[in-house]
PAKE-552216 format. One record per atom (N, C-alpha, C): atom name; residue number from 1; x, y, z. Coordinates in steps of 0.2 Angstrom, whole numbers. Last residue first. Example, Ala and Ser with C-alpha at 12.3 -4.5 7.8 and 13.67 -1.06 7.14 Angstrom:
2
+-------+-----+-------+-------+-------+
: atome : num :  east : north :    up :
+-------+-----+-------+-------+-------+
:     N :   2 :    64 :   -11 :    35 :
:    CA :   2 :    68 :    -5 :    36 :
:     C :   2 :    64 :     0 :    39 :
:     N :   1 :    66 :   -28 :    39 :
:    CA :   1 :    62 :   -22 :    39 :
:     C :   1 :    66 :   -16 :    39 :
+-------+-----+-------+-------+-------+
***
This chain:
87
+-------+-----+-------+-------+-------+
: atome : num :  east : north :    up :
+-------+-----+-------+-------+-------+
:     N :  87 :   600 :   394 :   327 :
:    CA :  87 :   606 :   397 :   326 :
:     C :  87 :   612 :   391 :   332 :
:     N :  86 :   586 :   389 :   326 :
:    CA :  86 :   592 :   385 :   320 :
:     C :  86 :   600 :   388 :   321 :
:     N :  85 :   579 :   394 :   334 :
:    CA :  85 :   583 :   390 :   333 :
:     C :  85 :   586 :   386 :   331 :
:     N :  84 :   578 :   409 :   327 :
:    CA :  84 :   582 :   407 :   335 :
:     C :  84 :   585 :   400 :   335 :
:     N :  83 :   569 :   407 :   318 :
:    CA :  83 :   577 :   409 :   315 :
:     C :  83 :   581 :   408 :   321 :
:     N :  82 :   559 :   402 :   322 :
:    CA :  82 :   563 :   396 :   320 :
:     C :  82 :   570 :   399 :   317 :
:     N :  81 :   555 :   415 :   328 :
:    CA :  81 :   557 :   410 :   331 :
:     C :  81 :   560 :   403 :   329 :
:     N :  80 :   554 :   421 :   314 :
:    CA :  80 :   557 :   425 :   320 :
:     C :  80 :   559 :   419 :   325 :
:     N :  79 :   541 :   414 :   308 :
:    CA :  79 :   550 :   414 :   307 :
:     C :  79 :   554 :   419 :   313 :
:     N :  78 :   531 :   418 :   319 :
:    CA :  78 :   534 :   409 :   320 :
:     C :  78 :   540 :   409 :   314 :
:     N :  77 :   533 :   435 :   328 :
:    CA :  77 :   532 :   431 :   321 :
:     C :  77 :   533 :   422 :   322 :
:     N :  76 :   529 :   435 :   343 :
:    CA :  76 :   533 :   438 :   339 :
:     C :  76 :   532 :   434 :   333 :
:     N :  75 :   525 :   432 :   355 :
:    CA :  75 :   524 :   436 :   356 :
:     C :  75 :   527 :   440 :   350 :
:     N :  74 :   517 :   418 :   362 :
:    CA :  74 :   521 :   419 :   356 :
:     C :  74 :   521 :   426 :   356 :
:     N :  73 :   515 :   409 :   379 :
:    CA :  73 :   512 :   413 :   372 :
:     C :  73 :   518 :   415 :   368 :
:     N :  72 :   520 :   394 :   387 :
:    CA :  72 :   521 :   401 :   384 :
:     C :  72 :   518 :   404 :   380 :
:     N :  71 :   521 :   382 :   398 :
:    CA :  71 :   517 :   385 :   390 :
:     C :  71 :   519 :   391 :   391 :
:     N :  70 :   527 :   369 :   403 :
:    CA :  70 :   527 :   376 :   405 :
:     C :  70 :   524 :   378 :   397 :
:     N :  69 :   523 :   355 :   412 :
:    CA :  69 :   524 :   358 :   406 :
:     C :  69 :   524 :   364 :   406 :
:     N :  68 :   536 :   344 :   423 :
:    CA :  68 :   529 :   348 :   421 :
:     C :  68 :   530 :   352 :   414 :
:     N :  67 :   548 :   345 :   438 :
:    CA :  67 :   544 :   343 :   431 :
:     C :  67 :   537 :   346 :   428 :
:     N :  66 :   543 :   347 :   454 :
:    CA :  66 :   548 :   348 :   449 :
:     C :  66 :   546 :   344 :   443 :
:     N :  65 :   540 :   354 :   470 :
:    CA :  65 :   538 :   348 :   465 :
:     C :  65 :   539 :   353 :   457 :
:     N :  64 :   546 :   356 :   485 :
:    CA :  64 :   545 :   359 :   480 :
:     C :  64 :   543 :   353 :   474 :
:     N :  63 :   537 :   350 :   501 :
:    CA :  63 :   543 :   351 :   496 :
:     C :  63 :   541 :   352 :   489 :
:     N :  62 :   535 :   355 :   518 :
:    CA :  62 :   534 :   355 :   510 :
:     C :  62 :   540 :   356 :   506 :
:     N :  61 :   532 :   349 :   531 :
:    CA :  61 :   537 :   347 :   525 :
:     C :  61 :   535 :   348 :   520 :
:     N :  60 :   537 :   364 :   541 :
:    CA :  60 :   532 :   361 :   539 :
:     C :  60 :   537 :   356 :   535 :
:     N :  59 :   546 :   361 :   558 :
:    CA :  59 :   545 :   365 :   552 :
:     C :  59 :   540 :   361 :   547 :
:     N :  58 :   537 :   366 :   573 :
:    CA :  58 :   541 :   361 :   571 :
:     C :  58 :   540 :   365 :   562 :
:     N :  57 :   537 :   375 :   588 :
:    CA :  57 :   536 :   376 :   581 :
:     C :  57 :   540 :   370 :   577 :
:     N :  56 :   535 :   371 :   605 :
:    CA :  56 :   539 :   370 :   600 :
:     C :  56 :   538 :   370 :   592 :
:     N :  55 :   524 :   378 :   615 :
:    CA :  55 :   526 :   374 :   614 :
:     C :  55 :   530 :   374 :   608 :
:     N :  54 :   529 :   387 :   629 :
:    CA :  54 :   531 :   379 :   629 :
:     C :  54 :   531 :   375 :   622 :
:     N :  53 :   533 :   402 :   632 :
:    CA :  53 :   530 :   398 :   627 :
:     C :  53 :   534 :   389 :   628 :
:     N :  52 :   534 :   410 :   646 :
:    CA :  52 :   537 :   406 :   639 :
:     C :  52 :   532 :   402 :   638 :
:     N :  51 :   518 :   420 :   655 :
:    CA :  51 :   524 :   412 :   654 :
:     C :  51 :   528 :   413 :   649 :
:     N :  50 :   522 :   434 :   659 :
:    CA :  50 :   519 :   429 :   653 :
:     C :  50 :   524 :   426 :   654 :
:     N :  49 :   517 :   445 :   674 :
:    CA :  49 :   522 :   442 :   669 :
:     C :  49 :   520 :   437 :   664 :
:     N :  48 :   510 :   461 :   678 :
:    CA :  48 :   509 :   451 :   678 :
:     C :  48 :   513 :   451 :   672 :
:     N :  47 :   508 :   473 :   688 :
:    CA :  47 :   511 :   470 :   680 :
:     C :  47 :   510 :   462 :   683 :
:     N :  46 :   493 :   480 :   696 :
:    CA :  46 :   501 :   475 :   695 :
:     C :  46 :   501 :   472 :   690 :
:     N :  45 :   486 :   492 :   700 :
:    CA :  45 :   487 :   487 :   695 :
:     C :  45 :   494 :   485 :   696 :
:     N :  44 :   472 :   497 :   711 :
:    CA :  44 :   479 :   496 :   709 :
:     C :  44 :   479 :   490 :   703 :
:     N :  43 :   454 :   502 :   707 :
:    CA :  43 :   460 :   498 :   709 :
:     C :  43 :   467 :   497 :   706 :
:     N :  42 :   450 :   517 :   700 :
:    CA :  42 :   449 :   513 :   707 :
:     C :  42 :   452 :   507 :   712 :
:     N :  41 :   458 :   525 :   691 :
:    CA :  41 :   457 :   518 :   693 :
:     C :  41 :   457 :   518 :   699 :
:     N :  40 :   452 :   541 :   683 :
:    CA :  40 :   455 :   537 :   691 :
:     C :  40 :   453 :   531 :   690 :
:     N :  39 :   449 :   556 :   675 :
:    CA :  39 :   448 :   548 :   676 :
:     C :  39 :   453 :   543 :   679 :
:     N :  38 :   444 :   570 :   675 :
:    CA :  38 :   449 :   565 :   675 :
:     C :  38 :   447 :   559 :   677 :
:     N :  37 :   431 :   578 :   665 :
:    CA :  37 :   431 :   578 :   671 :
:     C :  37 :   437 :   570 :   671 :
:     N :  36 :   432 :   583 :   654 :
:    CA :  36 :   430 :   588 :   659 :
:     C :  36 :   430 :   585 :   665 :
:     N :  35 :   446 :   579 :   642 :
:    CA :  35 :   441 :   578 :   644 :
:     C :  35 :   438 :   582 :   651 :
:     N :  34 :   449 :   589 :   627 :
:    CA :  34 :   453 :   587 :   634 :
:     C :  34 :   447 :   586 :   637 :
:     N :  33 :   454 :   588 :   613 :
:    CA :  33 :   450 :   589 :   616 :
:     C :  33 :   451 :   587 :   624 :
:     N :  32 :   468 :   597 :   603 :
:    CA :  32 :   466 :   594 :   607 :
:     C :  32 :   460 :   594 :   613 :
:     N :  31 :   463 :   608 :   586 :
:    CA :  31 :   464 :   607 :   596 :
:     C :  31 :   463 :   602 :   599 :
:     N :  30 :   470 :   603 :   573 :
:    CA :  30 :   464 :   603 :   576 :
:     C :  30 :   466 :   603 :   582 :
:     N :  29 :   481 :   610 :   560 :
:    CA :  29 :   478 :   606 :   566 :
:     C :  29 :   473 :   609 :   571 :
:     N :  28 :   475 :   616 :   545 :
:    CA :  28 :   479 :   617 :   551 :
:     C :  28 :   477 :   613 :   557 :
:     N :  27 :   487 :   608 :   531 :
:    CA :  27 :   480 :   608 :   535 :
:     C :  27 :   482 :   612 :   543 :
:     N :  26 :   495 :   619 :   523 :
:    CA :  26 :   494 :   614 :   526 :
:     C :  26 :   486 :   614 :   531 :
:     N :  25 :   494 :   626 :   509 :
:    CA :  25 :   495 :   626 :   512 :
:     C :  25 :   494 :   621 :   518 :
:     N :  24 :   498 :   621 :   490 :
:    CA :  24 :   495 :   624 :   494 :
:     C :  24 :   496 :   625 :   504 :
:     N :  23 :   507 :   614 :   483 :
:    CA :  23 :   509 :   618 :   486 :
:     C :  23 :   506 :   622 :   489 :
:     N :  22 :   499 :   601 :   481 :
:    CA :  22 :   505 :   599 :   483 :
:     C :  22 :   508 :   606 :   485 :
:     N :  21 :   486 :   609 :   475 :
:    CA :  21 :   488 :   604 :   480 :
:     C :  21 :   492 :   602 :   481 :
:     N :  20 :   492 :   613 :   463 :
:    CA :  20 :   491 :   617 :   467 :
:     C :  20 :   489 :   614 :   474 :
:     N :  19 :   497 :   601 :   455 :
:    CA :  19 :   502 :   606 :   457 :
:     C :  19 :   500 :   611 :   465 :
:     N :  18 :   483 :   596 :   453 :
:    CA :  18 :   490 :   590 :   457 :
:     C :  18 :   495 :   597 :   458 :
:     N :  17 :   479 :   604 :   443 :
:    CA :  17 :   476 :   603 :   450 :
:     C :  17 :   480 :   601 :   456 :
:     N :  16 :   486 :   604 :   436 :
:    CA :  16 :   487 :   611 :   437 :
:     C :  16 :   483 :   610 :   444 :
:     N :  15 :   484 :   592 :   430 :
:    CA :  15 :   491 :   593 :   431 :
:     C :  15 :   491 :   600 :   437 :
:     N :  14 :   472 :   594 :   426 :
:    CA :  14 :   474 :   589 :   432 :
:     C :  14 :   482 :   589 :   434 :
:     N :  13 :   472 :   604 :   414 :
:    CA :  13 :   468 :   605 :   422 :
:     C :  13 :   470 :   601 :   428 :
:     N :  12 :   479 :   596 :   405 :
:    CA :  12 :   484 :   602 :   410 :
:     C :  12 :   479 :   602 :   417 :
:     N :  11 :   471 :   588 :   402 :
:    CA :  11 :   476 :   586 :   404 :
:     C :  11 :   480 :   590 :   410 :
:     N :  10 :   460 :   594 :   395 :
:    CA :  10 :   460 :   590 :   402 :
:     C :  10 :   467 :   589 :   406 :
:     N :   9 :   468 :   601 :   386 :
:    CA :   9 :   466 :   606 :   392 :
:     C :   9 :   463 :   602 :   398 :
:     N :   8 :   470 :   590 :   378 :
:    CA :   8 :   477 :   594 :   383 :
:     C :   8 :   473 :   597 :   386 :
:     N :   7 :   458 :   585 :   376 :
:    CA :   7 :   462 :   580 :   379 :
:     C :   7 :   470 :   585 :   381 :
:     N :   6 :   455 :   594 :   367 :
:    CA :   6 :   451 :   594 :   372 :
:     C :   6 :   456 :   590 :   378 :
:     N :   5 :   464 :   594 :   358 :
:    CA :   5 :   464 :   600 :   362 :
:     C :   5 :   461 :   597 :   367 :
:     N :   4 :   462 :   582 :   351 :
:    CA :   4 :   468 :   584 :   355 :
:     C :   4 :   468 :   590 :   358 :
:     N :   3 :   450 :   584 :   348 :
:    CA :   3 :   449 :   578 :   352 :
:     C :   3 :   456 :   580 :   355 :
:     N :   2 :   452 :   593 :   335 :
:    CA :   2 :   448 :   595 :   341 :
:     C :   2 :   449 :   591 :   348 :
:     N :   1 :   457 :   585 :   327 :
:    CA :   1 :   461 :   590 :   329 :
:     C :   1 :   458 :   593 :   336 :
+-------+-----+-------+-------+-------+
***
């Protein structure tokens, strides 16, 4: 009986924590820093263009591979299963 209390009063604590963070206030944003002193290129800049692509993606050849053995686990009684197949 003990173990369940302890195990509710954890419980609620985290519940009560996850509430008060989701309705608490928001963070207040931080000031932008603005540098002291502006920054200038020296040299002009011209856009450059990009070739097209030359070369050609060809598709790969994989192909799926069929047959083989599948194994399963049992996850039910072995009459439960021979009652499926005899239906």
């Amino acid at each position: 009986m003990s173990k369940k209390i302890l195990w509710l009063a954890v419980s609620s604590l985290m519940a009560l924590s996850l509430i008060v963070a989701a309705c608490g206030p928001a963070a207040a944003p931080g000031e932008p820093t603005t540098p002291t002193t502006p920054t200038t290129p020296t040299a002009p800049t011209t856009p450059t263009t990009e070739k097209p692509q030359q070369e050609v993606v060809k598709p790969t050849e994989v192909k799926p591979k069929y047959g083989g053995t599948l194994y399963l686990a049992l996850t039910s009684d072995i009459t439960t299963y021979a009652a499926i197949e005899s239906c």
